[in-house]
C-alpha positions as CSV (number, residue, x, y, z in Angstrom):
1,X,-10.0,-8.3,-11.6
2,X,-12.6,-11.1,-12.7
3,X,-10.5,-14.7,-12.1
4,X,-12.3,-18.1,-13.6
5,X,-12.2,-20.1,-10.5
6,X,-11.4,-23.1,-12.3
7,X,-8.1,-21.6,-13.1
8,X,-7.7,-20.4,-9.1
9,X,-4.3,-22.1,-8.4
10,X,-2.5,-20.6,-11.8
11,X,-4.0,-16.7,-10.8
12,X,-3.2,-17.2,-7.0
13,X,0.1,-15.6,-6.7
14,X,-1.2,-12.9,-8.9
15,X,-4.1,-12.1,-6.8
16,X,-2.2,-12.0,-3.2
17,X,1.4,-10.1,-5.0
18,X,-1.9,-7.6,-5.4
19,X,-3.4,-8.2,-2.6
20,X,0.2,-7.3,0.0
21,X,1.4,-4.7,-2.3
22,X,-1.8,-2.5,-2.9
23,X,-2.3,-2.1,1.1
24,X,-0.9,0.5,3.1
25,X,-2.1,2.3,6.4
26,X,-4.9,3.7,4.5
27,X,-5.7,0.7,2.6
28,X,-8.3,0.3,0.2
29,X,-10.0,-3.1,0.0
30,X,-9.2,-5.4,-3.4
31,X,-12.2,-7.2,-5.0
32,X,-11.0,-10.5,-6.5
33,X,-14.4,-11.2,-8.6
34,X,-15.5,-14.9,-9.1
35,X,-15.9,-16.5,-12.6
36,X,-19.4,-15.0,-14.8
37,X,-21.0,-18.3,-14.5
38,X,-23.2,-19.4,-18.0
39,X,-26.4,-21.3,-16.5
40,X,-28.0,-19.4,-12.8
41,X,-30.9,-21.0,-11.6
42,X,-33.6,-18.9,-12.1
43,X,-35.5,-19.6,-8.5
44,X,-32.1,-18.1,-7.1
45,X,-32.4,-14.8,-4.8
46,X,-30.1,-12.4,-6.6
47,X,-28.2,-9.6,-5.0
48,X,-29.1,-6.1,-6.2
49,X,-26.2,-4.7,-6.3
50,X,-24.4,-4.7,-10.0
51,X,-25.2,-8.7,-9.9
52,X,-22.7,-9.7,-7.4
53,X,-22.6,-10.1,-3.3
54,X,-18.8,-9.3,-2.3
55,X,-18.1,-11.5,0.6
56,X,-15.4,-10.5,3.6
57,X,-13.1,-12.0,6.3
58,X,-10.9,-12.2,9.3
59,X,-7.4,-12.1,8.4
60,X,-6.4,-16.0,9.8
61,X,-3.3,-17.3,8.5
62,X,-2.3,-14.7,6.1
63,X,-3.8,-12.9,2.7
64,X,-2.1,-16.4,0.5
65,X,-3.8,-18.7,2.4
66,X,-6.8,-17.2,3.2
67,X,-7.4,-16.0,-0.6
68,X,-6.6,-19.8,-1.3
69,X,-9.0,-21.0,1.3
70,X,-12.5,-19.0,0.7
71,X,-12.3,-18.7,-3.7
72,X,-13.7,-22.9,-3.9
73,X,-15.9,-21.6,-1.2
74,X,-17.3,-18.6,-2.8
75,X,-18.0,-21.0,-6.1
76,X,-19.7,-23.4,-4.0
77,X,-21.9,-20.5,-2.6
78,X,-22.4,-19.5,-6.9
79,X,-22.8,-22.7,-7.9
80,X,-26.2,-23.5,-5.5
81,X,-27.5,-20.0,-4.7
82,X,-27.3,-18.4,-8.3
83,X,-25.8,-15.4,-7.4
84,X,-22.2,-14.3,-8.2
85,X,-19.9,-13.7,-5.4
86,X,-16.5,-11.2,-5.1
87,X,-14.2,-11.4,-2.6
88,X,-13.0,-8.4,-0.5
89,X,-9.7,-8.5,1.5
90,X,-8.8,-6.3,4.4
91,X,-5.5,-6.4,6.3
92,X,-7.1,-5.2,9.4
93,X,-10.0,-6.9,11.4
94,X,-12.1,-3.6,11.8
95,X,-11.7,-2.5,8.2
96,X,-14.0,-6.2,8.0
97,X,-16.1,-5.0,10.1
98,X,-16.7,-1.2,8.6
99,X,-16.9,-2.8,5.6
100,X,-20.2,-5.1,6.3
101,X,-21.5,-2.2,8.5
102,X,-21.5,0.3,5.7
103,X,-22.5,-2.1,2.7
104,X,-19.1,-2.5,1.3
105,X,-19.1,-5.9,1.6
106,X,-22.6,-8.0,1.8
107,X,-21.4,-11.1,3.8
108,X,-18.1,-11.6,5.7
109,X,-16.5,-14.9,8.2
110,X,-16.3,-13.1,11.8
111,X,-15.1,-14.1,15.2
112,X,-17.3,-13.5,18.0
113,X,-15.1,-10.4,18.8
114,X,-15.9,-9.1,15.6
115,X,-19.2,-10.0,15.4
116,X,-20.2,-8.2,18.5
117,X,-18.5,-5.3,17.6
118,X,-20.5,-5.0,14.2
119,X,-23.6,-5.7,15.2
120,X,-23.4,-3.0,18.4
121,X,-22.4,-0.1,15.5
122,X,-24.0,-1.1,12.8
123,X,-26.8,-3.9,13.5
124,X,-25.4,-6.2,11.8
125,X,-26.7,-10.2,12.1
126,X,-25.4,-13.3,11.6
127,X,-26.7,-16.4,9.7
128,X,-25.0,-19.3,11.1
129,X,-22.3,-20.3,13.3
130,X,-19.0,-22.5,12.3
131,X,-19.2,-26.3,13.5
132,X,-15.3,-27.8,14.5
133,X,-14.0,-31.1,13.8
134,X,-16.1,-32.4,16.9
135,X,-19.6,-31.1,15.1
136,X,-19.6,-28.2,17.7
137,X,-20.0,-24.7,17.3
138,X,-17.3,-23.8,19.5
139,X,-13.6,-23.4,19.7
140,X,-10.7,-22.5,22.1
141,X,-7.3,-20.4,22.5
142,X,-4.0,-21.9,23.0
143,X,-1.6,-20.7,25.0
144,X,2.0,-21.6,23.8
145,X,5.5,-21.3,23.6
146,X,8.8,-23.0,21.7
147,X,9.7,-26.9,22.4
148,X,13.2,-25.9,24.1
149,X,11.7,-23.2,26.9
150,X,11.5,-23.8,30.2
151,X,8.2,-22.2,31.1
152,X,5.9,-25.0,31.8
153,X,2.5,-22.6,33.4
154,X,0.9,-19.4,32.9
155,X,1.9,-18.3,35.8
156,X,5.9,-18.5,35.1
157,X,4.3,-15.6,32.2
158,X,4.5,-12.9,35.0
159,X,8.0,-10.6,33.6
160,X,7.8,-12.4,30.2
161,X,7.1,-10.7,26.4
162,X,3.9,-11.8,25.0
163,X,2.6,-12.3,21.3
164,X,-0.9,-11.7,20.9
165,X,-2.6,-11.7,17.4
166,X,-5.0,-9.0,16.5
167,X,-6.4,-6.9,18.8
168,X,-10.0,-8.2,17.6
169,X,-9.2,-11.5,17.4
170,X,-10.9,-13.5,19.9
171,X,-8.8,-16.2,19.6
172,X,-5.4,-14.7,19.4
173,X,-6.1,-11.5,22.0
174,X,-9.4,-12.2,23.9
175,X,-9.3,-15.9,25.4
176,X,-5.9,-15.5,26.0
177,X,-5.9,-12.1,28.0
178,X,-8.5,-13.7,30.0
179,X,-6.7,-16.8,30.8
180,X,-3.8,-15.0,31.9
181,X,-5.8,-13.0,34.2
182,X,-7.8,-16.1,35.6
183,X,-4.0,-17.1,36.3
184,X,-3.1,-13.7,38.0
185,X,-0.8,-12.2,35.1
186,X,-2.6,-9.4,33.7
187,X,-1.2,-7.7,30.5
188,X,0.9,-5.1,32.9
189,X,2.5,-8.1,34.6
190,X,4.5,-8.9,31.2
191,X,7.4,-7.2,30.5
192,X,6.3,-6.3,27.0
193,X,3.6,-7.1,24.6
194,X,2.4,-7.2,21.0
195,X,-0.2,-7.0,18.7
196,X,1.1,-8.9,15.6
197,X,-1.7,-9.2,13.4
198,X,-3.1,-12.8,12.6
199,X,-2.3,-16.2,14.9
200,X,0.3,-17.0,12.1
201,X,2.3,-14.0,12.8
202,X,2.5,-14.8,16.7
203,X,3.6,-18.5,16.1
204,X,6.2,-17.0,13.7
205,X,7.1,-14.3,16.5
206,X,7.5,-16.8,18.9
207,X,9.4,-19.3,17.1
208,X,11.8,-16.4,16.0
209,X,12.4,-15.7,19.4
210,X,11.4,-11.9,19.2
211,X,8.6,-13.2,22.5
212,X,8.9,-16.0,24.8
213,X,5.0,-17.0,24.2
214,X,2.3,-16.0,22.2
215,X,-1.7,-17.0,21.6
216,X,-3.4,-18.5,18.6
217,X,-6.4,-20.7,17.5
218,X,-6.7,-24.2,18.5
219,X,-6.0,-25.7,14.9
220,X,-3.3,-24.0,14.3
221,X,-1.6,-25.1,17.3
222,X,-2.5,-28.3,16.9
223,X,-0.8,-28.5,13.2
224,X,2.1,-26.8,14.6
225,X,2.0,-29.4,17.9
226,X,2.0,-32.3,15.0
227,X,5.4,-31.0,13.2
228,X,7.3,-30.6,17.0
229,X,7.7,-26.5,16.4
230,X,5.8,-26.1,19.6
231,X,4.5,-26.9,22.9
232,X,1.4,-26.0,24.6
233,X,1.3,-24.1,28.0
234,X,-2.6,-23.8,28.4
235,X,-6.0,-24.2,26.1
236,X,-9.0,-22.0,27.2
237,X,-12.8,-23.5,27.8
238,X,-14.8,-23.4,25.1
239,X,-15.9,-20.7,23.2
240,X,-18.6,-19.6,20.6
241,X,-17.1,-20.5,16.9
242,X,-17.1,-18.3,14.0
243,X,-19.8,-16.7,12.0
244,X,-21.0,-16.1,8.6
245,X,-22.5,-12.6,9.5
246,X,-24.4,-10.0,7.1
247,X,-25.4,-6.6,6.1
248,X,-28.6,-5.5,7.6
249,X,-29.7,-4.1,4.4
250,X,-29.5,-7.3,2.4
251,X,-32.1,-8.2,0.5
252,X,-34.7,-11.4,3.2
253,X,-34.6,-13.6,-0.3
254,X,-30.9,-13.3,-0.3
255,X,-30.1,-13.8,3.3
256,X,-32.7,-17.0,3.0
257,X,-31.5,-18.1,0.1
258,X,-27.5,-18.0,1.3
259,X,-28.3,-19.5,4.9
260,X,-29.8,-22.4,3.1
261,X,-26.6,-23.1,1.3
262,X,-24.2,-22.8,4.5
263,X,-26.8,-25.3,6.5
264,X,-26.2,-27.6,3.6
265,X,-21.9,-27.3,3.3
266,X,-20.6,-30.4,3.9
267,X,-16.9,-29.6,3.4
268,X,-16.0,-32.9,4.9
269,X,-18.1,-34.9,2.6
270,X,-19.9,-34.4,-0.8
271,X,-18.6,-30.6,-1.3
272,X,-15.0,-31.6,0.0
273,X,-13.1,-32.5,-3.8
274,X,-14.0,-28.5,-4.7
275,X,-12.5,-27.0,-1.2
276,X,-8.8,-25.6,-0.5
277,X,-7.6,-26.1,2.8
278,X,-10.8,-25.6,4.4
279,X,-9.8,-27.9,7.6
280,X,-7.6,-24.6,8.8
281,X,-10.7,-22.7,9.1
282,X,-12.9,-22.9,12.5
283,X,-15.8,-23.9,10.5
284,X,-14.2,-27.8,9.6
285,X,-17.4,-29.3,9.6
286,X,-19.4,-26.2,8.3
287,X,-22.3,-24.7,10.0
288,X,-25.3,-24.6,12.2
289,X,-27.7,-22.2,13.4
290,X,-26.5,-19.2,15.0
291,X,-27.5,-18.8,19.1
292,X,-27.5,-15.6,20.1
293,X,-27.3,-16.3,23.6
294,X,-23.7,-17.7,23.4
295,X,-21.8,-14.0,22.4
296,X,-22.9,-12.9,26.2
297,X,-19.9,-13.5,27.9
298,X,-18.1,-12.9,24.4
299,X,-19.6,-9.5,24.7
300,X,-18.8,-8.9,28.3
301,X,-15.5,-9.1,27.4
302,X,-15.3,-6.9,24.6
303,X,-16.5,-4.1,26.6
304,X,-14.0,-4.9,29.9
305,X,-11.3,-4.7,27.2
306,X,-12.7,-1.9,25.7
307,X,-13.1,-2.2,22.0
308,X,-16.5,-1.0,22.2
309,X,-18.2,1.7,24.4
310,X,-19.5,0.1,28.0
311,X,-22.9,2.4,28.3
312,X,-23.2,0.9,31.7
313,X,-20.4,2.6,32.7
């Protein structure tokens, strides 16, 4: 379905009814294709593929507002590289990552989590890394639970239910698994827990009262801090932000071209009237060079978790 991004907000219920309905246990990924643009600047790289790079994601906040949130990004990426975009949605994080790995999708916003995973089965790389609101390319998990409970530590989690978010989320399951270890609860210390999917599923869990605390990302909780629907128990150190990663069989003018264009978002300032939203992303501030060295301990904890093989075992 080719959608005029101009006329974005009138389509967007139409794209994510699609979007829900259409995905099952086998599901299929949807392309939501970006407007044929009339003038391309013909210095641009161009994809090879049929005209058009399809770009993926990590489920966030859910399939509405994520659709809402990377369309006026995608048109900011046609409108200064040349080259049309489509955008892929997944439900689950892995299907993300399968999908760069085997050229489904060209480009795709990962976590760490999922960024290690891709690039140790598939070589995949990444182009830059997201920047928060301090100009950092870092961010951290948050630890919470509802205003009215009584736990006040991580430690009071020991015999409590837990919500994480995905299982590949590095905010939602990662960070927080740690920090409840560092705290002496491990995940068999709880007296149930869950995978629910995205960090806005395990705020909603939480505040429902199916769990008595759950994990998400650190702007999230600070939104839902702001409005009084939660309380903090713990944030985590530091950790490496999100990336725009790739396809390792993208074209070098392409991947040039494109990492050109993210070092030069400035979704705070002169490119902020086109964006949606794009202050509930990690990347407020957009991006900076990727450093490979800070996805060590990221991976180290991948394999101890084991969502990827440990080949020193």
């Amino acid at each position: 379905m080719r959608i005029s991004i101009n006329k974005t907000a009138l389509f967007i219920s139409i794209i994510v009814s699609i979007l829900i309905y259409g995905c099952g246990d086998k599901e299929i990924p949807k392309k939501v294709s970006l407007h044929k643009r009339s003038a391309v600047n013909k210095n641009a790289a161009r994809s090879s593929e049929a005209g058009t790079l399809k770009f993926g994601f990590d489920l966030r906040l859910g399939p509405k507002d994520d659709v809402k949130i990377y369309l006026p990004f995608l048109r900011y990426l046609e409108q200064n590289t040349g080259n049309k975009f489509a955008l892929r949605f997944t439900e689950k994080y892995e299907d993300t990552v399968e999908n760069l790995g085997k050229g489904v999708i060209h480009f795709a916003a990962l976590g760490p989590v999922n960024c290690v995973i891709a690039k140790n089965r598939y070589g995949t790389g990444c182009l830059v890394m997201g920047l928060n609101n301090e100009g950092k390319p870092e961010y951290r998990s948050v630890i919470f639970t509802r205003i009215d409970s009584p736990l006040g530590s991580l430690k009071d989690l020991r015999g409590k239910t837990f919500a994480f978010g995905d299982r590949f989320s590095t905010q939602g399951h990662i960070i927080p698994r740690k920090m409840l270890e560092d705290s002496g609860v491990a995940v068999e210390n709880l007296k149930s827990y869950a995978f629910t999917g995205s960090h806005v599923n395990a705020a909603k869990a939480v505040l429902n009262r199916e769990y008595d605390a759950g994990a998400m990302q650190d702007n999230l909780a600070r939104r839902l801090v702001a409005e009084g629907k939660i309380k903090i128990i713990a944030v985590s150190k530091p950790y490496p932000s999100s990336l725009i990663c790739f396809n390792k069989d993208v074209d070098p003018a392409v991947l040039k071209a494109v990492k050109v264009v993210l070092l030069s978002f400035k979704p705070k300032g002169k490119h902020a009237a086109m964006l949606v939203d794009w202050d509930k992303t990690e990347m407020p501030n957009g991006f900076t060079e990727y450093g490979k060295a800070g996805l060590k301990e990221i991976e180290q904890l991948v394999k101890k978790y084991g969502l990827i093989e440990n080949k020193g075992r």
